[in-house]
N, C-alpha and C positions, 0 to 999 in steps of 0.2 A: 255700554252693555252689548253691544252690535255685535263682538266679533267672538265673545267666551263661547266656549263649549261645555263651561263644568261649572253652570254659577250657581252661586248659593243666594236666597232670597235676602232685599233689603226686607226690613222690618216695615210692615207695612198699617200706614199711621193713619186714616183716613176720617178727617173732620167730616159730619152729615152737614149738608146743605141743604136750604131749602132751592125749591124749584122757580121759584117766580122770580123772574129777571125782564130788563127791556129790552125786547125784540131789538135785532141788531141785523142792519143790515149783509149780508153774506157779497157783497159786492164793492169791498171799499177799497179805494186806491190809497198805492204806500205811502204812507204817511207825510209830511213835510219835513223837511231835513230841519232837525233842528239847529238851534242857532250855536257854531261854538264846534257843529260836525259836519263832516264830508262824508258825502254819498257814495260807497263805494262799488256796488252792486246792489241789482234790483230787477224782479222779475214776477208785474201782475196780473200773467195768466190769463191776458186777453184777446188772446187766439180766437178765431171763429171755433165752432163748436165741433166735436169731436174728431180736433188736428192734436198732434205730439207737441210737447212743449218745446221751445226753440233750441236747436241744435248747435243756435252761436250761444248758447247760456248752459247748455244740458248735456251730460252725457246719459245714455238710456241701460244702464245694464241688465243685462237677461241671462239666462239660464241659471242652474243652481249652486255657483262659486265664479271666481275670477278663475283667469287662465290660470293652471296651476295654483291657484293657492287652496284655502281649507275648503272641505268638500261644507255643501249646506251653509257656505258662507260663515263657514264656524260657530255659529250659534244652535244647529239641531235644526233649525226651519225648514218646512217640509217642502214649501211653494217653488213655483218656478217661473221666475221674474220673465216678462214676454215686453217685447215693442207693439202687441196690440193697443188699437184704442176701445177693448173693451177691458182692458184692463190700467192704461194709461189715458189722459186726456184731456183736453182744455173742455170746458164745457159752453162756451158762449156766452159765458155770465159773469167773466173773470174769474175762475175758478181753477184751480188743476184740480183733477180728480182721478184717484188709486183706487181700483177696485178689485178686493181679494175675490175668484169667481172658484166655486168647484164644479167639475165636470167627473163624472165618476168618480174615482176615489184620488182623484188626485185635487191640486190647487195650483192656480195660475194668482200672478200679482203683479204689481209695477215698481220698479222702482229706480231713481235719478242721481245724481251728481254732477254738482257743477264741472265746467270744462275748467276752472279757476281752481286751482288748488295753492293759491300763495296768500290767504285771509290771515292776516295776521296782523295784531295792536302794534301799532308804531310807537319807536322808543319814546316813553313819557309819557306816551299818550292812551287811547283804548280804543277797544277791538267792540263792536255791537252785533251781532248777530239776531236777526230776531224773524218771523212769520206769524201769522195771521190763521188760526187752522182751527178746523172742525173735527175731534175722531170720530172714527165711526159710530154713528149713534145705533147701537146695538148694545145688549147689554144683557146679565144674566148666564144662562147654559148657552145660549147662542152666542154670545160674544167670545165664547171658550176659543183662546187660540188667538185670537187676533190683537197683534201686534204692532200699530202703527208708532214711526218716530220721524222726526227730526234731529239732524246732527252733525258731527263735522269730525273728519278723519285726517290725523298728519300726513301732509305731502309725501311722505317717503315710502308709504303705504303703497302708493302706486307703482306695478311693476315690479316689486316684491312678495308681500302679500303673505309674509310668514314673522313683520316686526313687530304687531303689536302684541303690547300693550305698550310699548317701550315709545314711540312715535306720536302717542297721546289720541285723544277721546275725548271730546265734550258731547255726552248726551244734551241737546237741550231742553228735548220731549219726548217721554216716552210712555208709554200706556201699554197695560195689557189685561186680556181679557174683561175687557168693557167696564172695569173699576173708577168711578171717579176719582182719579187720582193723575196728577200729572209728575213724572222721577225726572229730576236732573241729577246727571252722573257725572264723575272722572276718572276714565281709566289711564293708569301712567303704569312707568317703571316696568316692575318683570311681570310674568305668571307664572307660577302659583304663587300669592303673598305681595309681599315689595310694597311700598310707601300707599297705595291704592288701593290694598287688599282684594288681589286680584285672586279669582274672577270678577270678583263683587263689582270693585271700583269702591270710591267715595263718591256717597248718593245721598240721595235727599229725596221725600214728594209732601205731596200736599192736595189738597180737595181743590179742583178750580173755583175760583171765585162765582158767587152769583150763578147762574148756569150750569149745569153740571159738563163734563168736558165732552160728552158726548151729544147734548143735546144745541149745542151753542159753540159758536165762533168764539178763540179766545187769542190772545196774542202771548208767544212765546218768548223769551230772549235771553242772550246771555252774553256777559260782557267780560273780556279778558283786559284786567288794568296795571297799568304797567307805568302809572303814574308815580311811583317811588319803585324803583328797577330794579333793590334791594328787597323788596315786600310787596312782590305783586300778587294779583288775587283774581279768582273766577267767580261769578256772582249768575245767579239762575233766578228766571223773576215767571210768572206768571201775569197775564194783565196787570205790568208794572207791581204787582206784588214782589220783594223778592222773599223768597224761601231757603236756597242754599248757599253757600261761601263756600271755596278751597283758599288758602291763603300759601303762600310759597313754603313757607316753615313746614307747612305739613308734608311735602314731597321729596324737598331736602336735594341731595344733589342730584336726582333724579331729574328736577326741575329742567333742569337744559336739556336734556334729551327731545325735550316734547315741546320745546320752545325755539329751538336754536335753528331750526329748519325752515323751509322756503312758507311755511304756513301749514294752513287746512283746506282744505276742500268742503264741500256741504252737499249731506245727502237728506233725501227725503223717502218714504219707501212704506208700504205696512205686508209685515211676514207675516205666516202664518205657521201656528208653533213653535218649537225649541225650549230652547232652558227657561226662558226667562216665564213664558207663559207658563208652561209647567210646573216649575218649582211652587208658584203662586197657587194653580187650581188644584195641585198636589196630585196630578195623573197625567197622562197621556194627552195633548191638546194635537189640534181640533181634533173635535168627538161630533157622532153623527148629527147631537143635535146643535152644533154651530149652525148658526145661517151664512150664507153662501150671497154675494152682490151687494155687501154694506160699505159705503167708500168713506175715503179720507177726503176731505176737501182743504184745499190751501188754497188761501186767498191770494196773500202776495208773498214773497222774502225779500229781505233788503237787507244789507251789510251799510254800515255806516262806522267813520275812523274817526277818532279825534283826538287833534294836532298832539303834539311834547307839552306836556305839565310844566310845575312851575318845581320840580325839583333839580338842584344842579346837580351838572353833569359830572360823569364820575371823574377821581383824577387822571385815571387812565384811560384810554379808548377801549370802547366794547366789541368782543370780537367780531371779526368780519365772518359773517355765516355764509357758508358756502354758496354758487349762484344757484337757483332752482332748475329742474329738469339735469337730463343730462349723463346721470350719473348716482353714486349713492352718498349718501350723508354720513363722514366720517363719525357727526357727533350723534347719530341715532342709531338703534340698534343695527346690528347686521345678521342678518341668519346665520349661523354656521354653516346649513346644506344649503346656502343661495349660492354655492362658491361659482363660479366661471368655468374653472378647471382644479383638476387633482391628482393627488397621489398619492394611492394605497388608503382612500377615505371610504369610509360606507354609511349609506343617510339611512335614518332612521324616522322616518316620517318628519318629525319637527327637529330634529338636532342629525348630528353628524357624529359616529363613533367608531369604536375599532380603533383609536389615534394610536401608533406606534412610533418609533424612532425612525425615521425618514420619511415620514409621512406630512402631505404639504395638502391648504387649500388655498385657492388667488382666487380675488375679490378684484374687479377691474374698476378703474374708474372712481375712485373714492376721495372723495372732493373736505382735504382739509381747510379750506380757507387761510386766515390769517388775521390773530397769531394761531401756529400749530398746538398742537395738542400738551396737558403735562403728565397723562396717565391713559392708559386702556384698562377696561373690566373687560372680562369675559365670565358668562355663566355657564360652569362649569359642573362635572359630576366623575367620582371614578368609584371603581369595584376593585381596583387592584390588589391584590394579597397584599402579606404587607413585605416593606422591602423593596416593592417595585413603586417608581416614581419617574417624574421627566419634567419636560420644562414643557410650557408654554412660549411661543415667542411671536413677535410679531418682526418682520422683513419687508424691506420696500423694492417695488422693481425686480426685484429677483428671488427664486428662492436660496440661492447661495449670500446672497447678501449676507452682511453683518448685520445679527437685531438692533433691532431700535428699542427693545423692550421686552420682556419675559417676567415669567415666575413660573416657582414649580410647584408642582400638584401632586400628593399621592391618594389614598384612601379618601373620601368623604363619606363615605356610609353607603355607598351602594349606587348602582351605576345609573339610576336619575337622582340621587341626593344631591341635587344643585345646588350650588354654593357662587358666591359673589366675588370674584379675587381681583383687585388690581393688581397693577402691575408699572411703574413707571418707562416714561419712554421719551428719547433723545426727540429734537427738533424736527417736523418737517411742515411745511406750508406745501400749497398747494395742490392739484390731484396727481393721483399716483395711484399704481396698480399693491397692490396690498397681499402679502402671503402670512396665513397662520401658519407656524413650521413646528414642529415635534420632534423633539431630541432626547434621547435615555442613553442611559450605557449600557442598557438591558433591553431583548427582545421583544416585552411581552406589551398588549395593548395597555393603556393606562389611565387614559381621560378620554370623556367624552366633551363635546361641546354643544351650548343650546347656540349662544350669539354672541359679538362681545360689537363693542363701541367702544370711543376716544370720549375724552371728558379736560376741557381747558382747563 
């Protein structure tokens, strides 16, 4: 849900709890590795009291987007993420602690990401992701606006910052406006629509157990299983409750996009405002009477893997995914306007248009692995009268090159009525510089582009 700008609300299903539970201590170390898993990462916040969380574990970001990507972090969120420790901080009790603060009419906040961005369930085996967290315990008119989560963003997201939904999303946790309610999400595939029903995603909540989630420590988790490699599945638990399921079936061949890459990363954060709290309070979030100084507390996070299941391996070897860092992922989306260089191209905020007949964009660095790819999609859209049309193609190394792959495109109903088109494409392993090229026997512009990717 992190990164929509235009969501539309889950249906929201909230079981009433009662309040009486047993005091839980807010200071408990990660748990013991269970028997059967490996330890992958872990991190319990037991810094002396108001230091930044570790710099060999954390990246801190601040201000109000990524370099160049969607402005407000693409969610509407009005806050402005700082490296203070009155808005970040360990607090001497093993704790890290987010505190949204207002200072006249604006809002400062904190929010992290691991320096790790390669989390990912080993073939056969499964991926745990899980934390230990308090939300804000505010609740009411006051809680209007506030947006604390947990969650984990594809690798390829980094240094782009214009692929998702295509590079994947597991919300683990997310809350807003002070609702007992805890949402696990999946965003996949494209925006608007696609296998995940973007903006939305595929979501789920539920009333936290015992405690309500605001007043009580509860443990988070969610586990990617890949124990049958053919029918893997995402599972969302709540203090070992679990609540939601995505199962492969449901995403279809979209599934690799958001799989096939160096991993995720893990972030932790609470916004204030945007779509998500909005659409929920049905106005404008925060409002004057939010309160201002109510934090998130996180106890610990720990990532835990474990080993290959007991399914046999496929007849054939499974592809080699490109190495992490470095470069971009042939098999995750690619932006159209992320191009390198061009010719006779014009960006339109999120896509690339204007496409005529000699007109080119290079993409550097684009890391096929091995084996190569057997088709490209590109999400496309055109306005062209009718009569006018062109090809799509893809060229390796040069833009004179012979394609490797094309289809042609005319009319789709109007110049963002995006459409999904493959396109088959000749052999190539390894990386390589990458040109989308546009060819007509006619003048006139004819396609636009949102992004396209490779798919094995």
């Amino acid at each position: 849900m992190r990164l929509r700008s235009r969501l539309l609300p889950i249906a929201l299903v909230l079981a009433v709890t009662g309040a009486a539970a047993l005091a839980v201590s807010a200071n408990a170390a990660v748990p013991p590795t269970p028997t059967g898993w490996t330890l992958s990462f872990a991190d319990d916040f037991n810094g002396a009291n108001n230091t930044l969380p570790s710099g060999a574990n954390w990246i801190i970001d601040t201000g109000t987007s990524y370099p160049g990507g969607p402005a407000n972090w693409g969610t509407g969120e009005v806050q402005t993420y700082t490296n203070s420790t009155a808005n970040l901080r360990q607090d001497g009790a093993g704790n890290l602690v987010i505190t949204p603060i207002r200072s006249g009419g604006s809002w400062t906040s904190g929010r992290i990401e691991t320096q790790r961005s390669n989390f990912k369930a080993p073939a056969g085996g499964i991926l745990r992701i899980e934390a230990r967290i308090q939300m804000p315990n505010v609740t009411g008119s006051a809680a209007l606006g506030y947006w604390p989560a947990f969650w984990a963003l594809g690798a390829p997201y980094r240094g782009n910052y214009w692929n998702w939904p295509g590079i994947g999303e597991f919300d683990v946790m997310e809350n807003v406006n002070g609702l007992n309610a805890v949402w696990g999400v999946l965003h996949c595939g494209v925006n608007p629509g696609g296998p995940c029903n973007e903006t939305t995603g595929i979501g789920a909540n539920r009333a936290c157990p015992g405690s309500s989630c605001q007043s009580g420590f509860h443990t988070y988790r969610f586990e990617w299983d890949r124990t049958n490699e053919n029918a893997q599945q995402l599972r969302w638990y709540v203090d070992g409750q679990q609540f939601h399921t995505v199962n492969q079936s449901q995403v279809g061949s979209y599934w690799g996009q958001m799989t096939s890459h160096a991993g995720y990363f893990i972030l932790l954060n609470v916004a204030m405002g945007g779509a998500f709290p909005n659409a929920l309070a049905g106005m404008g979030t925060p409002t004057a009477s939010t309160a201002s100084g109510v934090p998130m507390r996180v106890d610990y996070v720990a990532v835990w893997t474990r080993g290959t299941g007991t399914t046999p391996p496929p007849t054939t070897p499974p592809p080699t995914s490109p190495p992490p860092g470095g470069g971009r992922d042939a098999y995750a989306p690619i932006q159209g306007e992320s191009h390198n260089a061009n010719n006779g191209v014009v960006n339109y905020g999120y896509y690339m248009g204007s496409l005529r007949n000699g007109d080119w964009a290079r993409y550097d660095n684009v890391n096929f692995g091995s084996p190569g790819p057997r088709d490209f999609v590109a999400r496309v859209a055109s306005g062209a009268a009718g009569g006018i049309s062109g090809l799509v193609e893809i060229r390796i190394d040069s833009p004179t090159a012979a394609p490797i792959g094309s289809f042609a495109i005319a009319n789709t109903g109007g110049w963002e009525a995006w459409r999904d088109v493959p396109g088959n494409v000749g052999g190539v392993t390894g990386t390589h510089t990458v040109y989308l090229t546009f060819t007509s026997g006619q003048p006139n512009d004819y396609v636009n582009v949102d992004h396209f990717f490779f798919r094995r």
